[in-house]
C-alpha positions as CSV (number, residue, x, y, z in Angstrom):
1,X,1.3,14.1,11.3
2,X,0.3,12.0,8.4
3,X,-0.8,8.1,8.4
4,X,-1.4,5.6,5.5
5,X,-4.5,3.6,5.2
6,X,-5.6,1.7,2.8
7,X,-7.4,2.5,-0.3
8,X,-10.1,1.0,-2.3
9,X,-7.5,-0.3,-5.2
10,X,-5.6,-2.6,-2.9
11,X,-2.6,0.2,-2.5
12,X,-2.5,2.9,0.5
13,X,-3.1,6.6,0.9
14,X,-1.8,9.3,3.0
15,X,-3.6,11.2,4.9
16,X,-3.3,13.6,7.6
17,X,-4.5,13.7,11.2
18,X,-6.3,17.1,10.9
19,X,-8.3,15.7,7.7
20,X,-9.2,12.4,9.7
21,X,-10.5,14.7,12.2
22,X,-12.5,16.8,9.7
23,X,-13.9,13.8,8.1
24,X,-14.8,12.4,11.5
25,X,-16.4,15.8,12.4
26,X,-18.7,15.7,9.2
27,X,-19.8,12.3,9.6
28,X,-20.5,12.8,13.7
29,X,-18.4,8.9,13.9
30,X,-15.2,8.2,15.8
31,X,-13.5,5.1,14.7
32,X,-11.1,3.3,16.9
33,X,-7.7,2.4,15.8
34,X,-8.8,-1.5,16.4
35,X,-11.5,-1.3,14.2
36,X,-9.7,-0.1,11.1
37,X,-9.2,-3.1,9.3
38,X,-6.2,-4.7,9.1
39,X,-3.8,-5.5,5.6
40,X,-0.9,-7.8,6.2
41,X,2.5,-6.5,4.3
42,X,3.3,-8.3,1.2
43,X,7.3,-8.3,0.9
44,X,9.8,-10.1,-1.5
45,X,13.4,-10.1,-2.1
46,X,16.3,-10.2,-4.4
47,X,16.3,-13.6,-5.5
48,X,12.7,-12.7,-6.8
49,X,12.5,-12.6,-10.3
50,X,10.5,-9.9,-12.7
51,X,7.7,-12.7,-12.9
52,X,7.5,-13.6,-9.0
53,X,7.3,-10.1,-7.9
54,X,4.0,-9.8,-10.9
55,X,2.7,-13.0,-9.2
56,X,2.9,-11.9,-5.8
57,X,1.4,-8.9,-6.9
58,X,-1.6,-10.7,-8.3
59,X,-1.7,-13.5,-5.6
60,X,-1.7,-11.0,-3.1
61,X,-4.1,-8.3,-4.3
62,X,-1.3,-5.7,-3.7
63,X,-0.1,-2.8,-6.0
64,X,3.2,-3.0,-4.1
65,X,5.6,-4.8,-2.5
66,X,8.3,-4.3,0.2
67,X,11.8,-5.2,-0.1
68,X,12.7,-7.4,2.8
69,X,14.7,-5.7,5.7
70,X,14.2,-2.3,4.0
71,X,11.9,0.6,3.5
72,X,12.7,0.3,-0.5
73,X,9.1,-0.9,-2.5
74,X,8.5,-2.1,-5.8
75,X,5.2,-0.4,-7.3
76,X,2.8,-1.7,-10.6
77,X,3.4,1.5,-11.7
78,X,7.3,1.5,-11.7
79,X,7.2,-2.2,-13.4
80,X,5.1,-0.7,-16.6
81,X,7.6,2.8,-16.4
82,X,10.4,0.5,-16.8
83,X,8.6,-1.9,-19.6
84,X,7.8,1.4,-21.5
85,X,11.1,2.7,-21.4
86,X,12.7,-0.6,-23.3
């Protein structure tokens, strides 16, 4: 079982339950799931343009954004990928 949580660089990590437990075990602290904080999902759409989605992604201190309706994300990383690759 794996969950995502959220990183210090405004993006999100995986991480498994056994390694949650581990850390949890080390530091002698249980947290409950209400007090892990809370990020709201940033999403756009098609009608976005190359410069919206960039805005959003500054705006909204995110790394990535989800496509509306779908599990498909846009990513920083993928944005500069493609830029490179013109």
């Amino acid at each position: 079982m794996f969950d995502i949580i959220p990183n210090p660089y405004s993006g999100y990590s995986a991480i498994s339950a056994r390694k949650m437990l581990e850390i949890a075990i080390m530091y002698g602290d249980v947290i409950t799931v209400s007090k892990i904080p809370k990020k709201r999902i940033i999403t756009f759409n098609n009608n976005y343009t190359p410069k919206d989605i960039i805005t959003s992604m500054f705006e909204n201190k995110t790394r990535k954004l989800i496509l509306e309706n779908t599990s498909s994300f846009i990513r920083d990383r993928i944005i500069i990928e493609r830029l490179l690759e013109s």
